[in-house]
Every structure is written in C-alpha cells, then in structure tokens.
Steps between C-alpha positions, in 0.01 A plus 500: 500500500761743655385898470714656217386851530343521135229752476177431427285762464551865638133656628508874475215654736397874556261711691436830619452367882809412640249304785360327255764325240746456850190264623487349185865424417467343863195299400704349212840411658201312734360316207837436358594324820193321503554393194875402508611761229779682574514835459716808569452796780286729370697772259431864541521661175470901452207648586372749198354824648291762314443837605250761417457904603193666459381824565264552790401845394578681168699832379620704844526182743720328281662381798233314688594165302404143574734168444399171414715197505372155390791169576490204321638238693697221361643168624637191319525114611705244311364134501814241492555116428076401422364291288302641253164347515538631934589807356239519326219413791700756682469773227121383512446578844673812533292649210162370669593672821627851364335752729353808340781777451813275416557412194769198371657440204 
C-alpha cells in the first residue's frame, strides 16, 4: 500500500547527556531503516533546565556563591504508515536496547 502519512506512534526520549540520547536517536532511525518503518527526523523538543545557588561560605562572604545547572534533554520521533504487529517488534527492540540514562515513554 501507498504511504498516507498516518501516525503511528510518537516515542518521546530524554536524557541529561546530549552525547548520549543524539547516539541513540541515531541508533533508532538505523533500526527503523532496517526494519522498513518509517519514521520522522528526529524532533528537538525544549530542553528543561534547573538551577541551584549555594553558599560556599556563610554570613560575611555572602558573595562567594556557587551555580549549578542540571539539562534535561528531550527529543521526539514519530513512527508513520506500520503495521501494528511490526510496530510492535519495533517497540520491542527499542525497549531491550535502551542504554542506561535515557529514558522513553
């Protein structure tokens, strides 16, 4: 059959490496290739950041301050036009080969 364009499923991926879930989202476009699903470019969505001050030394030396910053990376990739039952061996695979420090949902 002729691609339509219909979305499939839409994987949602984040990290606090940017090294690690760019490698990744390359892995999968890989396996999705492999496995003749089509899927999208990979989607940057906005990165959260959280910041933190903290004193270095109390009372007079106010000043002498210390930042923290900690980015959580996110990306998206849409999955068009598969059947289900490749989508789901594709799903199935992707889970089993999560690295440590990306998560998916």
């Amino acid at each position: 059959p002729a691609p339509v364009g219909l979305v499939s499923c839409n994987l949602h991926f984040e990290s606090f490496s940017d090294h690690r879930i760019e490698f990744y989202m390359d892995f999968i476009r890989k396996v999705a290739q492999t496995m003749k699903v089509s899927c999208s470019q990979t989607v940057g969505l906005p990165t959260h950041t959280q910041l933190w001050t903290v004193v270095k030394s109390p009372f007079v030396h106010k000043s002498a301050q210390e930042n923290f910053a900690r980015l959580r990376i996110k990306r998206m990739l849409q999955i068009k036009d598969t059947h289900p039952k490749t989508l789901e061996k594709f799903l199935a695979y992707v889970e089993d080969n999560l690295p440590a420090g990306v998560g998916m949902r």
